[in-house]
N, C-alpha and C positions, 0 to 999 in steps of 0.2 A: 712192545708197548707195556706189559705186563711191568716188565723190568725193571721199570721206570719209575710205576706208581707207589711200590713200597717207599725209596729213598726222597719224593716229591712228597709224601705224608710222611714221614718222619723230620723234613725242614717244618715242614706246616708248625708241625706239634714243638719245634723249638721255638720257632719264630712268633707264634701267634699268642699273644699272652694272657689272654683269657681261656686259659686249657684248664682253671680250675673254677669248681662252681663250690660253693660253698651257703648255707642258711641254718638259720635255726626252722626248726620242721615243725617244733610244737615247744611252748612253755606256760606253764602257771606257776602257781605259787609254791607250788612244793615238789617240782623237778621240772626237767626241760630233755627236749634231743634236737644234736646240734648234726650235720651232714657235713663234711667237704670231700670232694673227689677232684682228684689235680691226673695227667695225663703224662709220662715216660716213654722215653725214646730207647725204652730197655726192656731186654726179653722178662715173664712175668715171674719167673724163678729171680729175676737180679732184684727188681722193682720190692719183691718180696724180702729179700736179703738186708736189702740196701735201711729198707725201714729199721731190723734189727739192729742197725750200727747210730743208735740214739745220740751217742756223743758225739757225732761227727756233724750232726744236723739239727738239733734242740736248743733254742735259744739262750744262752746262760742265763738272761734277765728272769729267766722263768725255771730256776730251781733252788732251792735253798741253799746251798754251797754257794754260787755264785760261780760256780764250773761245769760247764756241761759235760766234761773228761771225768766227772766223779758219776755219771750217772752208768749205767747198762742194763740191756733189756734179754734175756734169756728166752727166747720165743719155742718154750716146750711147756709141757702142762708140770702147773707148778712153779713154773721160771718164773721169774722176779723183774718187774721196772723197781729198779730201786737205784738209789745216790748215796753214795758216802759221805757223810760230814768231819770238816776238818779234825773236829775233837774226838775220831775213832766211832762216833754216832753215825745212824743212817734214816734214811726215813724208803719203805716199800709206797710208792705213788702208784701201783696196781701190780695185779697177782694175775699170771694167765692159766686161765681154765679151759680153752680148747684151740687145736691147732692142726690144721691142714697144713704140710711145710707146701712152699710157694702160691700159697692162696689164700689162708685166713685164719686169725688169730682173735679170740676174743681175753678180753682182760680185765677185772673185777676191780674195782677201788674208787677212791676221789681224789684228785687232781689239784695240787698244793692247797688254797682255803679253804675248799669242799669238803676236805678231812676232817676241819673244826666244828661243821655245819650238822653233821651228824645223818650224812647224805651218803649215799652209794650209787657207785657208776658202774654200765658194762659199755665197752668201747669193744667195737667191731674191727676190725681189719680184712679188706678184701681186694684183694690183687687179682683181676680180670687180663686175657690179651685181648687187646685190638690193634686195629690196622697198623702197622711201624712202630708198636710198641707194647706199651702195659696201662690200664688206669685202674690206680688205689682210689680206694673209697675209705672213710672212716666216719665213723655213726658212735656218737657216744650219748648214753643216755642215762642220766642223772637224777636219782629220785632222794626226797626223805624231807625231812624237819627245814633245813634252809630257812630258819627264821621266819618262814610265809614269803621269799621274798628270789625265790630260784624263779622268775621272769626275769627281773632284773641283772641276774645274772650271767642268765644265758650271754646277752650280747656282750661281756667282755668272755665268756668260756670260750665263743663262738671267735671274738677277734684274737683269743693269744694261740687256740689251734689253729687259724690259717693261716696266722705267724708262721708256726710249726710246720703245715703243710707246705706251703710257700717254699720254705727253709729243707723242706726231706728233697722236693722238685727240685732244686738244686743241685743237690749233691747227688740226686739219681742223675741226672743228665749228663753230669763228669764221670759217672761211671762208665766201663767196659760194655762195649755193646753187647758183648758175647755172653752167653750160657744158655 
């Protein structure tokens, strides 16, 4: 019976499509933190991997190039989410400052208009296992000047990372069950 229950909870967690939760946890006027945790059908070394490959799962509409194949994310301390721009330019969208490999990566920065607002972000990353697979978590949290006006913003911070999240779920679940 045993046998059974791993591969009946790993249909579950493809099948059921509320496997991520997502909210804004806290906002005022001069930062917010925003939570989503989405659920993989992949061991927590893949789950953890799979996040590093940015271009494969980041929505183009949501970088400055206009290509998500320009962007990459170096998950070591010091490594760079950064994008290339067409005209030889780039722009660094966070810096990582601490890193557990296959569990958690924290990373410094603000997140395309947040950078003009004169705000700074730390985004969490945490790859847990459970039952038939892996659940990433991501907690990013936004403080500074924001005009007075980082409530307001949270809810669209909030809808283009679960864009994102949504979008990494994806392309974790076409991954290799193995590692």
């Amino acid at each position: 019976m045993k046998w059974l229950l791993a591969p009946v909870m790993a249909l579950l967690m493809v099948m059921v499509p509320a496997t991520g939760r997502a909210e804004v946890v806290s906002a005022g006027s001069h930062g917010f933190e925003i939570r989503h945790s989405v659920q993989v059908v992949i061991p927590q070394a893949a789950a953890f991997d799979a996040f590093a490959q940015v271009p494969a799962w980041w929505n183009k509409e949501h970088t400055y190039s206009g290509d998500s194949a320009n962007l990459s994310l170096s998950l070591s301390p010091g490594g760079c989410f950064c994008e290339r721009l067409p005209d030889g330019g780039g722009i660094e969208h966070m810096r990582v400052a601490f890193v557990v490999p296959g569990e958690q990566a924290v990373m410094t920065g603000s997140l395309g208009p947040l950078l003009y607002l004169a705000t700074t972000g730390v985004m969490e990353i945490k790859v847990v296992r459970i039952a038939g697979g892996s659940r990433l978590t991501l907690e990013y949290r936004v403080a500074g000047f924001a005009a007075g006006g980082a409530e307001k913003l949270a809810p669209l911070v909030d809808q283009m990372l679960g864009d994102q999240m949504a979008r990494y779920r994806k392309f974790a679940a076409a991954m290799p069950k193995t590692r």
